[in-house]
N, C-alpha and C positions, 0 to 999 in steps of 0.2 A: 641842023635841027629845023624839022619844017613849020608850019604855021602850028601844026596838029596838036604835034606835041611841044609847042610851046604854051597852047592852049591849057591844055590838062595840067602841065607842072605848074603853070599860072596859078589854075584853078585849085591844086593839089595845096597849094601853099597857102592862096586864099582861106581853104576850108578846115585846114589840120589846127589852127586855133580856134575858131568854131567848136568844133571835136573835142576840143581840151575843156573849154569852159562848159559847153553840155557833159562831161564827164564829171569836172566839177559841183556841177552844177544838183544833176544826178546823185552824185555819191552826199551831196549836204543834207538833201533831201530823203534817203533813205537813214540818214542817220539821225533827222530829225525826228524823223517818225518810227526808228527806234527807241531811240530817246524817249520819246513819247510814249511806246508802246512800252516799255520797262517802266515807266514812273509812273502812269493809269489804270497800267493791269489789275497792282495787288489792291488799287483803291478801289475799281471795278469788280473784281471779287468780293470784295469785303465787303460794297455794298451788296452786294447780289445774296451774303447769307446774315446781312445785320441793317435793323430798323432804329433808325438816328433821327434827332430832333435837339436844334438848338436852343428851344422852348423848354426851358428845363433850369430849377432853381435849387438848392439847400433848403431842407426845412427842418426842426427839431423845436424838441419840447419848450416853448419859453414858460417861465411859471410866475405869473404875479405877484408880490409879494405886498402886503398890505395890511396896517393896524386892525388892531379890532379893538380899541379904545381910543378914544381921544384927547390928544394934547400936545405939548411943546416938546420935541425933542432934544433931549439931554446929551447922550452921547454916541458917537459913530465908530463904529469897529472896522467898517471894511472904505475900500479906495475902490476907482472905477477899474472895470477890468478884471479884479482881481479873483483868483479862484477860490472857493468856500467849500465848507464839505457841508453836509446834514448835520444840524443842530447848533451850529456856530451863531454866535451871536453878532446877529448882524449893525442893530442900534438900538435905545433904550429910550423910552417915553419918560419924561417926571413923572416922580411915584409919588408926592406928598400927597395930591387931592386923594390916592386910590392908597395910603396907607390912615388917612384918616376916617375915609367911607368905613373901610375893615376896622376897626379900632372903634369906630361909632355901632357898626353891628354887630361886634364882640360884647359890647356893653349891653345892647338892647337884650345879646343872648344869656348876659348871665343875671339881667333884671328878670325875663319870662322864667330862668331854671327857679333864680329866687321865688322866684312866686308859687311855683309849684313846691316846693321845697315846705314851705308856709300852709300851704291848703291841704300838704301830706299832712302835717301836723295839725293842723284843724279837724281834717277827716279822723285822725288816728283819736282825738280828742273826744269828736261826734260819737265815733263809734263805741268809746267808753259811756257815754253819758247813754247810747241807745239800750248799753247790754245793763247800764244800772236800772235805767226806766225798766227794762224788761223783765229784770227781778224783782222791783218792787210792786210791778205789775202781778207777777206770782206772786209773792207774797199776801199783796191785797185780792188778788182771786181768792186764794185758798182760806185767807180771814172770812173774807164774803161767803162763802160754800159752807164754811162751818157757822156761822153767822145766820144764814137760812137754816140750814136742817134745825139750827138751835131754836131759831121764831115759829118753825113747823109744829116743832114738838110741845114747845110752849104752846101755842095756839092750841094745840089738841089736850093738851095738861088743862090749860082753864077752860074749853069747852064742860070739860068735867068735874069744873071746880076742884081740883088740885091746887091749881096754885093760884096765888092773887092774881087780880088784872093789872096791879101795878106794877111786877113782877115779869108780867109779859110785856107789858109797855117798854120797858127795858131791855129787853132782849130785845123788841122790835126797834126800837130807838138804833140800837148795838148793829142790828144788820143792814139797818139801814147807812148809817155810818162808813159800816165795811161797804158797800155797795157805791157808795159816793167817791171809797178811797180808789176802788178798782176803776170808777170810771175815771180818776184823774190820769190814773197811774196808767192807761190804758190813752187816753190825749198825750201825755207825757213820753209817751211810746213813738206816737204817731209824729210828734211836734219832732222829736229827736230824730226821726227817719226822714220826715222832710228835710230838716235843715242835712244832713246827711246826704240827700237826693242831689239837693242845690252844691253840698262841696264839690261832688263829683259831677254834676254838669260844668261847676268852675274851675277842674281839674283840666276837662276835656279841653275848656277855652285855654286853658294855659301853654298845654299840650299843643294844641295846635300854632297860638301865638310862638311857642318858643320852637316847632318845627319848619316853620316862616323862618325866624331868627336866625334856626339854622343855616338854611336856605342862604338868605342874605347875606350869611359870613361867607358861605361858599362862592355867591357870586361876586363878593369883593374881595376876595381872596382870586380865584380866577383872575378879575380885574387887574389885579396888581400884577399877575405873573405875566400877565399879557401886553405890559408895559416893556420887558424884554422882548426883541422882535427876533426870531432865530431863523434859521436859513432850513426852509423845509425839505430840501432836495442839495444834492451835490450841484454845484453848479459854477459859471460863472458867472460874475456880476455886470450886467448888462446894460440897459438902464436902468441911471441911479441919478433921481432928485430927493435924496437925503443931507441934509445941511442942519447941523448944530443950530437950531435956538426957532426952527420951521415950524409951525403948527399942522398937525396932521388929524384927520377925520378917518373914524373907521370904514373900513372897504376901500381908502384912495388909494390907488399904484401907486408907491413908488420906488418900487425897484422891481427890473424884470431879469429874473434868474434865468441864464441861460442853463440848458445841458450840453455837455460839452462830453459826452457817451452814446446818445441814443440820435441821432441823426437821419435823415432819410432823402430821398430823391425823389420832388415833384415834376414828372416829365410830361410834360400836355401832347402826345404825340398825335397827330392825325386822323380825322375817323380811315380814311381810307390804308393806317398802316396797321391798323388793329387785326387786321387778318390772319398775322402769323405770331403772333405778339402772346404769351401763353404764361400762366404761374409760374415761378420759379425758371424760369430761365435767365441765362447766366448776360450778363451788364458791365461793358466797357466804360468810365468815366472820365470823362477828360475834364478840367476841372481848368476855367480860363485865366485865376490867378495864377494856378501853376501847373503851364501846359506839360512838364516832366514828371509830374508825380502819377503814378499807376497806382487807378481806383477801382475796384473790384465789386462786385453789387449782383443783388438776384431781385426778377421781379416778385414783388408781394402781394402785389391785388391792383387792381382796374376797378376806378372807380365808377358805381352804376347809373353812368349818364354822364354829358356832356359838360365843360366849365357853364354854358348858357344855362341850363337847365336849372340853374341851382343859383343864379346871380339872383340880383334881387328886383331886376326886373326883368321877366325873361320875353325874349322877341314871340312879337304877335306875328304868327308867319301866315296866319289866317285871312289878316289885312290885307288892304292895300295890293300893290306890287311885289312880288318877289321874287328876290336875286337869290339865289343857293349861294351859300358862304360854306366850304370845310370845317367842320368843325372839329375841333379839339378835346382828347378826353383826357382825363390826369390818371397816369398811371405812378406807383407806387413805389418807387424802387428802394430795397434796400443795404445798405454799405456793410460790404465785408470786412471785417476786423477793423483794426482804428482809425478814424476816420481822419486821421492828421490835423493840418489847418484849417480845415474844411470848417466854417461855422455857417449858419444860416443867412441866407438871402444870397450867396454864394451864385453866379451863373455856373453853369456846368452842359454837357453835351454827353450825351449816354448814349450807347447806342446796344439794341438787343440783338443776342446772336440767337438767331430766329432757325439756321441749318444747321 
């Protein structure tokens, strides 16, 4: 073997481990970036036909619950937590003070019935005394009328010396008489229709004092029922500062009735992903308590303007310096079929399938 080729086999053996470990080396590496190319692809697609944002919460109807009387609370029906249907009785106010208001303006309403009851009978009484006045008022007309023609004719009988003049002094005597009775009976008419005028203006007051009366029972009777507090909506019971023996005011909170049916998805996504982002397209939700459960959703509506726009004090972009900031719109989303555990304030991740 001469120098040469001990040279090369030297060299041959130097580099055939070389070759092994670049072969190695090589093969990790396209396997790595297979690897990688299998596990990026379908997330790379999936981005490529769906608009995701992990700004995005649970929202549903919470419903305030709250006296509309006030007082000491008596008794508690329900526990924290727990689910209610429409019209369950949720706790009860003391009824004494609001079964005595009602019991006090029961009385006041059958003092105004009495009253009128009373003024019927007065009037029914009046209206006798008017229709006697009224006859006796005809009667004394008709005395009076026959009573003149009588004085007329006398008058003309002793013109001609017919009859005595004392004679006629008596008949004129006579009609003047009837003449006085007619005028009484004629006041007596008038006295009995006034006092008649006045029963029924004091009808009227009665009438209305006992439609007040009414009134008042109605609105302590309300009162009273309004002392039972019942559950307006199906729901669950949310917060709850209800406690045996609390004093409560009308309109305070305290209980906030969740729904635990109608639910929905506040996603603040991007202005710049709003571009493909459309009604009713269909909504992936992943849901971070329970990254296994398959949530289903369409969008509903886009809200018209940004979260800023509508806070309560919105950025003067007018001023000063300014920076562009992305802004965020809240889109709508809503849950297909039962919305499981899912209850409000919930984080969640939606993403829209936009292709």
């Amino acid at each position: 073997m001469n120098a040469k080729e001990y040279s090369e086999r030297l060299e041959k053996q130097v580099m055939k481990p070389v070759k092994k470990k670049k072969l190695i080396l090589y093969t990790a590496i396209t396997l790595i970036a297979a690897m990688l190319l299998i596990h990026y692809t379908p997330k790379i697609v999936y981005a490529m036909h769906h608009e995701t944002t992990d700004n995005a919460f649970v929202k549903g109807d919470m419903v305030p619950v709250s006296p509309q009387v006030k007082g000491r609370i008596a008794k508690v029906y329900i526990e924290d937590n727990m689910q209610v249907k429409a019209g369950d009785i949720l706790f009860e106010i003391e009824k004494d003070d609001y079964e005595i208001a009602l019991a006090k303006s029961r009385e006041e309403l059958s003092a105004a019935e009495a009253q009128i009851a009373a003024i019927e009978a007065s009037a029914a009484q009046t209206e006798q005394s008017v229709k006697q006045a009224q006859s006796l008022l005809a009667k004394a007309q008709t005395e009076k009328n026959f009573a003149d023609r009588e004085q007329q004719r006398y008058a003309r009988l002793v013109s001609e010396n017919l009859v005595s003049k004392s004679l006629y002094d008596s008949v004129k005597a006579k009609a003047d008489e009837t003449s006085s009775q007619a005028a009484a009976s004629e006041a007596s008419v008038k006295m009995a229709s006034a006092s008649l005028s006045t029963i029924e203006a004091n009808r009227k007051a009665a009438e209305y004092k006992a439609a007040s009366a009414q009134q008042a029972v109605k609105a302590a009777q309300l009162d009273l029922e309004r002392t039972v507090i019942r559950a307006p909506r199906s729901g669950r019971i949310g917060q709850n500062n209800v406690k045996a023996g609390r004093f409560v005011q009308p309109g305070q909170t305290v209980i906030s009735l969740v729904s635990s049916e109608k639910l929905w998805i506040e996603a603040n996504f991007k202005e710049t992903q709003l571009n493909h982002i459309r009604v009713g397209q269909s909504v992936e939700i992943k849901a971070d308590a329970f990254p296994d459960m398959k949530i289903n959703g369409h969008v509903d509506s886009i809200q018209p303007g940004t979260g800023s726009a509508f806070s309560l004090l919105p950025a003067e972009n007018a001023t000063g310096n300014f920076v562009k900031v992305v802004q965020r719109v809240p889109v709508k989303i809503l849950i297909d079929g039962n919305p499981g555990l899912l209850v409000p304030g919930m984080s969640v991740e939606p993403s829209v399938k936009i292709k």
